[in-house]
Legacy VTK file of the C-alpha trace (Angstrom):
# vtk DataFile Version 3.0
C-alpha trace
ASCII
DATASET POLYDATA
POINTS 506 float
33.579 76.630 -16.691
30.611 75.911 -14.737
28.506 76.426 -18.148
30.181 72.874 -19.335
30.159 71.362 -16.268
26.257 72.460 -16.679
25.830 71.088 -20.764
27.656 67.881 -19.471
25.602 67.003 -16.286
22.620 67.118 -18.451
24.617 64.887 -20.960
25.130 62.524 -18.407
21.390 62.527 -17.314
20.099 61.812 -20.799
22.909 58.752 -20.782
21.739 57.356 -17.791
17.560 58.287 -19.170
17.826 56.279 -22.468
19.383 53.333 -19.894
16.644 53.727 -17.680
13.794 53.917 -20.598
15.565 50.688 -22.009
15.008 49.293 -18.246
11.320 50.495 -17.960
10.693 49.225 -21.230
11.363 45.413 -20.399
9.396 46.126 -16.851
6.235 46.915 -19.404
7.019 44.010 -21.539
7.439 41.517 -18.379
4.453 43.284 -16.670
2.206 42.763 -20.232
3.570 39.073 -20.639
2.061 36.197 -18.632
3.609 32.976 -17.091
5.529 31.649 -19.688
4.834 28.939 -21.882
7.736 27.213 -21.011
7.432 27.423 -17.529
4.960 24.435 -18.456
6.958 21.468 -18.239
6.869 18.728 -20.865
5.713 15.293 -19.971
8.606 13.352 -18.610
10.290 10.690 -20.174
10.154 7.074 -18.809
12.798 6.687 -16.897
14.754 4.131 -19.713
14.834 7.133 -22.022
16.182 9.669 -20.100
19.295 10.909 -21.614
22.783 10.956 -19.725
23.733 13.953 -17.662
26.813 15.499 -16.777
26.984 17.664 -13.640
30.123 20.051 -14.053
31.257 21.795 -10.484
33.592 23.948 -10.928
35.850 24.522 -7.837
38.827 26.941 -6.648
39.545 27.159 -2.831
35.683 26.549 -2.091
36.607 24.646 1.625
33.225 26.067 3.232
30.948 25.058 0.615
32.389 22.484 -1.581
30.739 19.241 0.146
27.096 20.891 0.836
27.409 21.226 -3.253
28.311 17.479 -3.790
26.017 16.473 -1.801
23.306 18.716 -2.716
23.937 16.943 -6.402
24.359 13.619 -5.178
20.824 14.244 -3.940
19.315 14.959 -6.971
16.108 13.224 -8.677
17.805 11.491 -11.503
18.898 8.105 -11.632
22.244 6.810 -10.773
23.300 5.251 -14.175
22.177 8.377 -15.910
24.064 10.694 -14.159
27.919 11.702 -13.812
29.515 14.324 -11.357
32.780 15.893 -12.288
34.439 17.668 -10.019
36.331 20.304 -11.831
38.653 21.616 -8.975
41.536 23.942 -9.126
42.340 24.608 -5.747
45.360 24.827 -4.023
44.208 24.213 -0.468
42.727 21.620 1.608
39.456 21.699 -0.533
40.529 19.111 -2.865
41.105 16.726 0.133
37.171 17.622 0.939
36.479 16.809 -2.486
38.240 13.584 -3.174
36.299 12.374 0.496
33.239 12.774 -0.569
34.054 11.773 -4.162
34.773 8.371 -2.671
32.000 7.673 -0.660
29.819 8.611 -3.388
31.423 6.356 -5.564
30.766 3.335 -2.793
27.296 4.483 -3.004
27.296 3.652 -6.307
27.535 6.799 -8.234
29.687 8.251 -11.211
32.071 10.641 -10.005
35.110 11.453 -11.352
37.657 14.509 -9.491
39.507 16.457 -12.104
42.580 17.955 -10.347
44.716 21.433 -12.108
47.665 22.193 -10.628
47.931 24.867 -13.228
44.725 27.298 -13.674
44.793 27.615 -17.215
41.886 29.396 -18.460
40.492 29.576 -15.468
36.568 28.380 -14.769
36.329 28.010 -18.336
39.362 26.177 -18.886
38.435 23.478 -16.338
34.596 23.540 -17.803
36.266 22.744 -21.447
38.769 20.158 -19.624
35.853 18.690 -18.048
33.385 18.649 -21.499
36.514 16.191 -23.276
36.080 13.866 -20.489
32.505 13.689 -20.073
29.890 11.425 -21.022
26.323 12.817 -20.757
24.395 14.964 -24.165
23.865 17.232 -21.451
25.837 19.685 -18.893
24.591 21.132 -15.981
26.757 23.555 -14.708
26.541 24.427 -10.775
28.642 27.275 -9.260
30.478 25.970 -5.454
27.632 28.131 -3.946
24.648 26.917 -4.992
22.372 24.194 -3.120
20.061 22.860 -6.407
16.743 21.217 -5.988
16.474 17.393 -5.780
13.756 17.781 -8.976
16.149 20.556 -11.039
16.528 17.904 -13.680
12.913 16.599 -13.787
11.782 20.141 -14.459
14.020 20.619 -17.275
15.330 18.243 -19.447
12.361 17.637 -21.360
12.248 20.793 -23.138
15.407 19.221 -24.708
12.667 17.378 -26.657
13.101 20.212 -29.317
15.982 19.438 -31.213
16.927 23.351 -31.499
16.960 24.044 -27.586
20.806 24.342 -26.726
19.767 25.714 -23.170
17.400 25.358 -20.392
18.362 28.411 -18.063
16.346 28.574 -13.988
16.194 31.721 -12.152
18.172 32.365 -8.868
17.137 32.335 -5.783
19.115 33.472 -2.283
20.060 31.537 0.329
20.748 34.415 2.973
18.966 37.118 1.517
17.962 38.761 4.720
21.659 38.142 6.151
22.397 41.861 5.944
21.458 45.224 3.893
23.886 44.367 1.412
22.347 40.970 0.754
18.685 42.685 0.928
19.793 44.934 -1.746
22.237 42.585 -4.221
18.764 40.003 -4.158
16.673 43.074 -5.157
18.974 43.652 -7.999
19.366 39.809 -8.636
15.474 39.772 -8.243
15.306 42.459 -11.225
17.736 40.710 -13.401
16.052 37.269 -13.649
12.272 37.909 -12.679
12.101 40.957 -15.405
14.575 41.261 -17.621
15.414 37.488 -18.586
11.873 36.932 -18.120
11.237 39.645 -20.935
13.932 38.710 -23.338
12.637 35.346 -23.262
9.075 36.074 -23.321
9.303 38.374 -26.557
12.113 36.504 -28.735
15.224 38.667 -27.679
18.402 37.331 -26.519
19.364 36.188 -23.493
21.979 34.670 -21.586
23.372 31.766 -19.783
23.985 32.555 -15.997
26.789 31.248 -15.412
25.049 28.199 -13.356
22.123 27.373 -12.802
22.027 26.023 -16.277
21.636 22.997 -18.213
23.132 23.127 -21.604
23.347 20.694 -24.640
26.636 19.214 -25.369
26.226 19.695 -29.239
25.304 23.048 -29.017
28.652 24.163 -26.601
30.801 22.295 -29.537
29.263 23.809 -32.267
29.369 27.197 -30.796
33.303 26.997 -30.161
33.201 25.750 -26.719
34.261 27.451 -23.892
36.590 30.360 -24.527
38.950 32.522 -21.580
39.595 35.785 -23.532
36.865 37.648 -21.592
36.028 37.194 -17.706
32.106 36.330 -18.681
32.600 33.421 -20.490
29.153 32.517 -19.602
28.225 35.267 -21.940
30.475 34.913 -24.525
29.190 31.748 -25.311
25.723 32.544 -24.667
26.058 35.026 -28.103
28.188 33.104 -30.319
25.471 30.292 -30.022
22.507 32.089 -30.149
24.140 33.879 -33.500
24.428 30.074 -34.772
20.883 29.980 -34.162
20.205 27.565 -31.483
17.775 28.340 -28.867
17.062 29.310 -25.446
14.603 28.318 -22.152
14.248 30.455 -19.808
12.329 29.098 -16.588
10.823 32.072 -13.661
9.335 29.735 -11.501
11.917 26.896 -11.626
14.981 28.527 -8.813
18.115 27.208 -7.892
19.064 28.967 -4.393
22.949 30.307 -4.243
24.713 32.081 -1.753
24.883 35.781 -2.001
28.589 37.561 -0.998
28.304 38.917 2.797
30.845 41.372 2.695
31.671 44.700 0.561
34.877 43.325 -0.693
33.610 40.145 -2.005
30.737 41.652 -3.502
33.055 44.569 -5.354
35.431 41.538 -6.872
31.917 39.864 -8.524
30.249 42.889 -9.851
33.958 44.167 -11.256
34.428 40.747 -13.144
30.473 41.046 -14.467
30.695 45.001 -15.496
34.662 44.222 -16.947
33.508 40.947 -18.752
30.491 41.991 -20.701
32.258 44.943 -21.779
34.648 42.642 -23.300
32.115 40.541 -24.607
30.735 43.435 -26.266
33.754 44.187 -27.824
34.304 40.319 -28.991
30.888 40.315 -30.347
28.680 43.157 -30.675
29.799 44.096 -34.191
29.020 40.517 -35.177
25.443 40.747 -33.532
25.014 43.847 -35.488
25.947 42.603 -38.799
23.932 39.092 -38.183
20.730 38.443 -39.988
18.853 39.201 -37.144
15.869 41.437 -36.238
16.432 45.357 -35.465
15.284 44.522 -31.923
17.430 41.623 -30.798
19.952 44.131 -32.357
19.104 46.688 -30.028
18.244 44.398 -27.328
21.719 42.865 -27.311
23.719 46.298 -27.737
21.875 47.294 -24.259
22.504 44.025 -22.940
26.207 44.024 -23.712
26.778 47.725 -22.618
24.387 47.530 -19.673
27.323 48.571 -17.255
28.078 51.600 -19.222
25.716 53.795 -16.964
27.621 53.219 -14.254
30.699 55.608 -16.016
27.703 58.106 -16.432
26.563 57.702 -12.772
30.381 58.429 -11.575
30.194 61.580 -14.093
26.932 62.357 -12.628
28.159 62.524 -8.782
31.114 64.290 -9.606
29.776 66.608 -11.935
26.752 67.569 -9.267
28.455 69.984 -7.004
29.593 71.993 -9.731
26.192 71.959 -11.816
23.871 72.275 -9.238
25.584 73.708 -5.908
28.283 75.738 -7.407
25.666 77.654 -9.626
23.472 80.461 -8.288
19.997 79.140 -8.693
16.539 79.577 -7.089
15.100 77.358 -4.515
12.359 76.676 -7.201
14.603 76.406 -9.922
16.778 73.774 -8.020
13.496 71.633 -7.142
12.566 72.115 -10.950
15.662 70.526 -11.979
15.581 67.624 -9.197
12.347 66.550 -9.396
12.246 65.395 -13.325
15.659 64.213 -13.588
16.596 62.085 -10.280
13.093 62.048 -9.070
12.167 59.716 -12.338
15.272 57.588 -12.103
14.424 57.043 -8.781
10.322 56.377 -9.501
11.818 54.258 -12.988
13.616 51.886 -10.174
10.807 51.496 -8.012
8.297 50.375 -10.668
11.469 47.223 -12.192
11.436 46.445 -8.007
8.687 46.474 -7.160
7.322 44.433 -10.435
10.091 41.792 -9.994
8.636 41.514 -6.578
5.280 40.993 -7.274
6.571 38.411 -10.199
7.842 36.712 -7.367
4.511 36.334 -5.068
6.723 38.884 -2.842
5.647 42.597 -1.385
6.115 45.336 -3.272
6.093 47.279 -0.521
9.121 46.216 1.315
11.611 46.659 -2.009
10.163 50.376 -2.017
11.384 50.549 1.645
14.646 49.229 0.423
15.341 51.589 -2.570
17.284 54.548 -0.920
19.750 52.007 0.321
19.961 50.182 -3.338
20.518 53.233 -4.938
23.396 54.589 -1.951
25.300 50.992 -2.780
24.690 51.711 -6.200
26.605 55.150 -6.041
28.789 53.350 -3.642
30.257 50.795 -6.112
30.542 53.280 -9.269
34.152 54.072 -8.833
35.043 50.293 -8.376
32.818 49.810 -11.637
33.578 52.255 -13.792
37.616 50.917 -13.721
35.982 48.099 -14.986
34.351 49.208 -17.977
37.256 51.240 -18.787
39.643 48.203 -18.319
37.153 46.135 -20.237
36.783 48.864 -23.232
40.785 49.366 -23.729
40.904 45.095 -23.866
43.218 44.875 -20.221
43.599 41.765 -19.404
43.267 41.119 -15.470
42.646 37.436 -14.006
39.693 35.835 -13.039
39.168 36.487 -9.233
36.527 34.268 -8.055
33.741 35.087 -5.012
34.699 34.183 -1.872
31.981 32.387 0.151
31.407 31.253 3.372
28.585 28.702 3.682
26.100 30.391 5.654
22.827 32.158 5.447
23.242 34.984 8.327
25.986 36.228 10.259
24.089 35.010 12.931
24.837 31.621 12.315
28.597 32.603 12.043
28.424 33.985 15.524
26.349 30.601 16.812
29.509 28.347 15.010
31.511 30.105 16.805
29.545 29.582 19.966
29.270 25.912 19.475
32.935 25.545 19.377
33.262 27.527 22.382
30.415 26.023 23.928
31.844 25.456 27.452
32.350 29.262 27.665
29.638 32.246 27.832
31.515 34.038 25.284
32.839 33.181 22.554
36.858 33.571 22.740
38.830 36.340 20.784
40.295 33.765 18.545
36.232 32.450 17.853
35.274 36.005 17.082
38.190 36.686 14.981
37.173 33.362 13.086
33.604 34.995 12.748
35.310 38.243 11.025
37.694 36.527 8.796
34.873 33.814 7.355
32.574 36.855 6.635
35.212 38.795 4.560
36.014 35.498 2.851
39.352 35.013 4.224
41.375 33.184 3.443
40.169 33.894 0.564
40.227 37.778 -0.511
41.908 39.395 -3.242
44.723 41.808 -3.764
44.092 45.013 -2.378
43.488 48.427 -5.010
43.327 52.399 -4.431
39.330 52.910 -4.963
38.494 52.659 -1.429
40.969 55.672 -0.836
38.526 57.244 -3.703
34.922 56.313 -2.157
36.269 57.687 1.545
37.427 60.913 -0.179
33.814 61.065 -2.153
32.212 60.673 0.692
34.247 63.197 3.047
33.469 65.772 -0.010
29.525 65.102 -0.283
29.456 65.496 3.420
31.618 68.878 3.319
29.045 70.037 0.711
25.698 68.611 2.178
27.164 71.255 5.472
27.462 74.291 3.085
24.471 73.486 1.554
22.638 73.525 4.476
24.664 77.048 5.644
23.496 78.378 2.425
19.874 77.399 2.824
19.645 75.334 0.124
17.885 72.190 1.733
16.499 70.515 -1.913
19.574 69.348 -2.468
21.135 68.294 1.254
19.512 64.795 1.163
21.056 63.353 -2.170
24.680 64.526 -1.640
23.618 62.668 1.860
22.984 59.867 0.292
25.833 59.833 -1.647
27.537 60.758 1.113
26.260 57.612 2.712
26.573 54.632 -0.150
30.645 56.218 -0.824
31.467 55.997 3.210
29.480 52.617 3.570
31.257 51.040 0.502
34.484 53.129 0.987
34.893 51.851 5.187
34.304 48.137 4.754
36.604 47.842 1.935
39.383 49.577 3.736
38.490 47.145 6.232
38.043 44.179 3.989
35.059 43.019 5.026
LINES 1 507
506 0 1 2 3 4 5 6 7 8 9 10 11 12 13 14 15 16 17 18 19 20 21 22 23 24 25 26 27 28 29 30 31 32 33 34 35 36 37 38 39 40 41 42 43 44 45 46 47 48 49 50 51 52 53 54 55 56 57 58 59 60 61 62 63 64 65 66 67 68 69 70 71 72 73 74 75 76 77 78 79 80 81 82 83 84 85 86 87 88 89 90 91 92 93 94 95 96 97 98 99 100 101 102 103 104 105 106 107 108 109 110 111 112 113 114 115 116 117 118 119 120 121 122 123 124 125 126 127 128 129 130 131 132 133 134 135 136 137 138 139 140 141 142 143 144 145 146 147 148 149 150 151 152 153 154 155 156 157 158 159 160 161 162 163 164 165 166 167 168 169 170 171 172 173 174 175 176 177 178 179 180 181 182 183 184 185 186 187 188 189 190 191 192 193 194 195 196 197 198 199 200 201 202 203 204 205 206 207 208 209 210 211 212 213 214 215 216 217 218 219 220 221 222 223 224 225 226 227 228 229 230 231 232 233 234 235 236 237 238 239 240 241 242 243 244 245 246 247 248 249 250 251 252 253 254 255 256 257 258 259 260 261 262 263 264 265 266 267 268 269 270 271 272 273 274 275 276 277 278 279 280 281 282 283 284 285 286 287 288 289 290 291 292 293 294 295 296 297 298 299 300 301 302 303 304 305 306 307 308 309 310 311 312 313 314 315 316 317 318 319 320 321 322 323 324 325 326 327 328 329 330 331 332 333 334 335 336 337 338 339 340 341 342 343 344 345 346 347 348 349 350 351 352 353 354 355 356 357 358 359 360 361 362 363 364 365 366 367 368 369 370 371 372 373 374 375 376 377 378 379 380 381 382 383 384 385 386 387 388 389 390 391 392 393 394 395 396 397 398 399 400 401 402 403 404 405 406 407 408 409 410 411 412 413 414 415 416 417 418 419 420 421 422 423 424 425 426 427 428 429 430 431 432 433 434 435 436 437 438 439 440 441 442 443 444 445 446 447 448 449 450 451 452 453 454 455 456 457 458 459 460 461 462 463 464 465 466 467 468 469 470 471 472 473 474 475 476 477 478 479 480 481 482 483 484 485 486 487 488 489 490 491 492 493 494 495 496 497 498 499 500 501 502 503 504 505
């Protein structure tokens, strides 16, 4: 028995190796690549020949951040009789009051706006983004998420490169609003960080595919129509359409140095319901469209490109096999001190030097210090472990095609927790604490209430992981066998952090 557990460990190891060699392999090609060309603007257009622009906002139950969004676009550098705002809101609380406020007095200000109300969520965010495309007016979309705060000169640096008649998309990088809120936030803007400063960076920089964001985007009007439009059979329909018009051969801008800052989730719970919709939805994308991609008269390495793109939450099913499989391969079997350091060193040892160089490198893409992300790496990779359970029901759900809603991000329109705890002060400001009730308000905003979803079982999982690394990580240490005590710690560590605060829904 412990002879399979053995052959399948390594199986799992080699998995999660080809992933990370597919990882380290963009770092080289984003590290070898310089600025982009098209981080070069065009020359802008005189002002009479800018083209019409359509800002989408799609909205559901977004009451702490819905009007800094509307006004954030209000604010933009573009003028007036160029631009519409459509406010694509679906909620069923007193956000679309907000809304339809500010929609008026930006409509005595002498703007476009128009407030598109469902009182049925069909589709979802892409049903009210294809509502919203039959009413609109402008050759071009931008599409802004409720928690993002866009630049006033977003649409200077981009619509030009809509000059080339084949560009469907001009795509900007993320930035953070409260990256330094919390660990959590530290570590989901590394990953973020990696995502958009290295591996969009070099899929755009060497001709492979890439996606739309989500947000953050600007897209051609033509090229959403001719693609299909916007489709709800997968929970990514960013993606989705992303590949079906790439396959029709438009093309796509991708901009490093151009950011749009968003709003990263403060608490566990929030940040489990957006990477399960992610890891769920481009597994279903994959299934929608990979065997097209592979049959398309493309090049063998967009091919391969897009299969790791598409399956890139796979490894978190092989990291789940890998934790589980650990005490049986490695502590279970009689093995020399040496032995056991000859077996840790090349196989988690690399994974964990593999991550540090795609940090550290987005980092330094950034203008940022390396240093720093290496200081943050054993936490990335406890969260990491943390959220595998959570994840891997999602690429199983997403690989036997089960349908599950779309359950949106709660937010809560800060940048700290800091500055919860000073709103609730300023309410209270006649007192030197702030009351119960204030505090309470505090907790509730940063779990996203009212906001949160329905509760599931795999917190009950990551508190019994981590009770069982932490049994083992004692008997290791009985046994004398110390090179192995501080990763089931760690994983000890990212299953009780992620477990606790989901069983608390924060």
């Amino acid at each position: 028995m412990l002879s399979i557990a053995w052959m399948a460990y390594w199986t799992v190891l080699a998995i999660l190796g080809l992933y990370g060699g597919h990882r380290l392999f963009l770092t080289v090609q984003c590290r070898r690549c310089p600025s982009s060309v098209a981080d070069r603007p065009p020359s802008p257009s005189p002002s009479d020949e800018l083209p019409m622009v359509t800002v989408q906002l799609p909205l559901y139950n977004e009451r702490y951040v819905a009007e800094r969004l509307i006004d954030a676009v209000a604010a933009l550098d573009w003028p007036r009789t160029r631009l519409e705002i459509q406010i694509l809101d679906d909620s069923t609380d007193d956000t679309t009051a907000r809304c339809q406020a500010r929609a008026a007095g930006l409509r005595a200000a002498g703007y476009t706006v128009e407030l598109l109300h469902r009182s049925e969520r069909k589709g979802y965010k892409a049903g009210a983004l294809e509502a919203g495309l039959g009413r609109a007016r402008g050759e071009l979309v931008l599409i802004l998420d409720a928690d993002f705060v866009p630049p006033v000169e977003l649409l200077r640096h981009t619509i030009g490169y809509f000059s080339d008649p084949d560009v469907a998309l001009v795509q900007v990088r993320w930035d953070h609003l409260n990256r330094e809120a919390s660990t959590l936030t530290r570590v989901q803007a590394l990953i973020l960080d990696g995502h958009f400063a290295v591996e969009q960076k070099a899929r755009h920089a060497t001709g492979r595919y890439f996606n739309f964001n989500g947000t953050a985007g600007i897209w051609r009007r033509e090229a959403v129509e001719q693609a299909g439009g916007w489709h709800h059979d997968t929970l990514t329909e960013d993606l989705d359409l992303s590949y079906r018009a790439l396959l029709a051969g438009w093309r796509f801008v991708y901009l490093t140095h151009t950011a749009a800052p968003a709003e990263l989730p403060m608490g566990v719970t929030a940040f489990k319901s957006q990477q399960f919709r992610w890891a769920k939805g481009s597994i279903q994308v994959a299934r929608k469209l990979l065997p097209r991609v592979l049959r398309a008269p493309v090049s063998t390495r967009i091919k391969l490109e897009a299969f790791f793109h598409l399956t890139q939450n796979l490894p978190y099913l092989a990291t789940l096999a890998l934790v589980l499989l650990y005490v049986p391969a490695l502590i279970l079997r009689p093995s020399s001190a040496v032995e056991a350091l000859a077996l840790h060193v090349p196989s988690l040892g690399l994974a964990a030097i593999t991550l540090g160089v795609y940090c550290t490198t987005s980092q330094r893409v950034l203008g940022r210090g390396s240093w720093r992300a290496l200081t943050r790496l054993p936490a990335l990779i406890a969260i990491t472990v943390g959220i595998c359970v959570n994840q891997s029901r999602a690429v199983i759900e997403g690989a036997l095609g089960h349908r599950s809603p779309f359950v949106r991000t709660p937010k809560c329109g800060v940048i700290s927790r800091q500055a919860l705890r000073s709103e609730a002060n300023t309410e209270h400001s006649g007192r030197s604490k702030p009351t119960g009730t204030a505090r309470r308000g505090v907790r509730r905003k940063l779990a996203g209430l009212p906001y949160r979803g329905l509760r599931d079982l795999t917190p009950i999982a990551e508190i019994a992981l981590a009770m069982y690394f932490a049994a083992f990580a004692g008997l290791a240490a009985v046994d004398g066998r110390w090179s192995v005590i501080p990763v089931l710690l760690l994983f000890c560590a990212g299953f009780a952090y992620v477990g606790a605060l989901s069983a608390l829904r924060r």
